[in-house]
Structures are given as structure tokens and as C-alpha cells.
N, C-alpha and C positions, 0 to 999 in steps of 0.2 A: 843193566842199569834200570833204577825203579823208572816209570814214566811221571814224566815234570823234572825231574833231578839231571843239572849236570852236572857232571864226572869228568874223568879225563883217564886216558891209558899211555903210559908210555916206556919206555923200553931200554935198558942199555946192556950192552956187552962185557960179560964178564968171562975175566983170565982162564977160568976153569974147565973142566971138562965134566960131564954126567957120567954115572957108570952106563955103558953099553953106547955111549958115543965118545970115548975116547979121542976121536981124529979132531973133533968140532969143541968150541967154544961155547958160554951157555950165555941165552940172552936171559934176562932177569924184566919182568914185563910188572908194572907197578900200576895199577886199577887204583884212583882217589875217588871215594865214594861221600859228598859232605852228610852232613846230618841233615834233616828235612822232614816234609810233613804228608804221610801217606795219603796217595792217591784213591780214586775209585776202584782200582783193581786190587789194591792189600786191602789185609787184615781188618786193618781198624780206619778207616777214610777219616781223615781231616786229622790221626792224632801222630804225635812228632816218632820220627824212628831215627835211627842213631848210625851213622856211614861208617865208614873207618879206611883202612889202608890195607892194598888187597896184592900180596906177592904171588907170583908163579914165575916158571922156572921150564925153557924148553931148551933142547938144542941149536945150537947155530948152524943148521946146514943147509943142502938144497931145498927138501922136501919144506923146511920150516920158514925159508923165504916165501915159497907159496903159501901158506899157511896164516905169515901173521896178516896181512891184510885184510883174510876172511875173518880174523879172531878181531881185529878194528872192527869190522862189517859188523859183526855178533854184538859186539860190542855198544854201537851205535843202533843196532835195533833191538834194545835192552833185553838179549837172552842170556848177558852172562853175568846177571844178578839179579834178585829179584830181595820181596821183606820177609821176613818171616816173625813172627812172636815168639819171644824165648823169655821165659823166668820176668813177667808183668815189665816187658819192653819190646818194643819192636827195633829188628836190627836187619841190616844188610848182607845176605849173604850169598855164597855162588848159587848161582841155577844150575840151568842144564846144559850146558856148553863146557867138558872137564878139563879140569886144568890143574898142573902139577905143581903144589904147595909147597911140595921137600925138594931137596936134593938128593936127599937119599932116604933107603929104608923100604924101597922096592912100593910095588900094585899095593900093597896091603895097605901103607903109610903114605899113598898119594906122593911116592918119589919113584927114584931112579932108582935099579936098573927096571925098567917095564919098555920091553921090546916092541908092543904092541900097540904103544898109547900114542905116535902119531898116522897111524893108520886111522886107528879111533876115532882119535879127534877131528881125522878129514872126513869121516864116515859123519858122526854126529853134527858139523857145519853142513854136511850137503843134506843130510835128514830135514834139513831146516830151512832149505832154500839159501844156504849159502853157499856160491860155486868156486873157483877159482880160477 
């Protein structure tokens, strides 16, 4: 989240299952980003950038109960957004903390099936000083 900006993340359970976690149910993690006016660390300071609504998509299992507190944590020490300027606007968008966008359509499309991506993800939280 940009710094000055609050946001909010929050989470619910959905019926389905991910390819490659079949046994588990998927949480759906929902990031509200408002619109606001960039700080001293973006782009352009003092001119407005534009928020929006930010979906990802993990498994509901052991490994990802440890996991989502660290993704709040991330979350609240603004690494998993940041502004960027795109086509004469500044907008909201992920940093460096990754998170899966699809449902499907594998690594390439930022879905499922990627066997690897909550290993990842706890590699890249603790890169960052976030523990579990």
C-alpha cells in the first residue's frame, strides 16, 4: 500500500479447488486500494493516482494459514503495492510481494497449476523481514 493511503485486505472462502490443490478449498484475498494523492516516495509528489480493487487467489491449507498473516504483515508495511505512471496517470499497482491473479492458466498467466509459488512466496516474505 502506497504510504499516507488506507487500504484494507480481506479474505473469504470459496467452494473451489486450485489445479494442483485439489484436497483444499481456495481463499479469494480482496486488497481495496482508494484513489489519493502521491506521496514523496512516487512518481509524481503531491499529484492524484487512482486505487482500484485488487483480487488474488491461494489455497486454503496448512502451509497458507501460516502464510496469510505474513501477507497482512506485507501488507500493512506497504510492500504489496506500490504507484507506478502508466499512459499520463499514476495508478496502483502490485510490488514485490507475488500474488496469484488467476485461477488458472498456470506460472506463465499468474494462475494455477504452479507447484512452486507457495514456497515462493514464503521465501520472498522472509527476504523481507517477514517471519512466521
Amino acid at each position: 500500500m502506497p504510504p499516507g493511503i488506507q487500504g484494507s485486505m480481506s479474505y473469504s472462502e470459496m467452494p473451489i479447488s486450485l489445479q494442483g490443490h485439489s484436497r483444499y478449498s481456495t481463499l479469494k484475498i480482496t486488497y481495496t486500494i482508494p484513489d489519493g494523492i502521491q506521496g514523496d516516495r512516487h512518481p509524481s509528489p503531491g499529484s492524484p493516482f487512482q486505487g482500484g480493487v485488487f483480487e488474488a487467489f491461494i489455497p486454503y491449507c496448512e502451509m497458507t494459514k501460516r502464510l496469510l498473516p505474513r501477507l497482512k504483515k506485507a501488507f500493512k508495511q506497504r510492500l504489496t503495492f506500490t504507484v507506478t505512471e502508466k499512459e499520463d496517470a499514476a495508478v496502483v499497482t502490485w510490488d514485490c510481494i507475488p500474488h496469484k491473479t488467476s485461477l488458472q492458466g498456470g506460472k506463465s498467466s499468474n494462475g494455477y497449476p504452479d507447484s512452486s509459488y507457495l514456497t515462493r512466496l514464503s521465501e520472498v516474505l522472509t527476504s523481507h523481514g517477514i517471519e512466521g
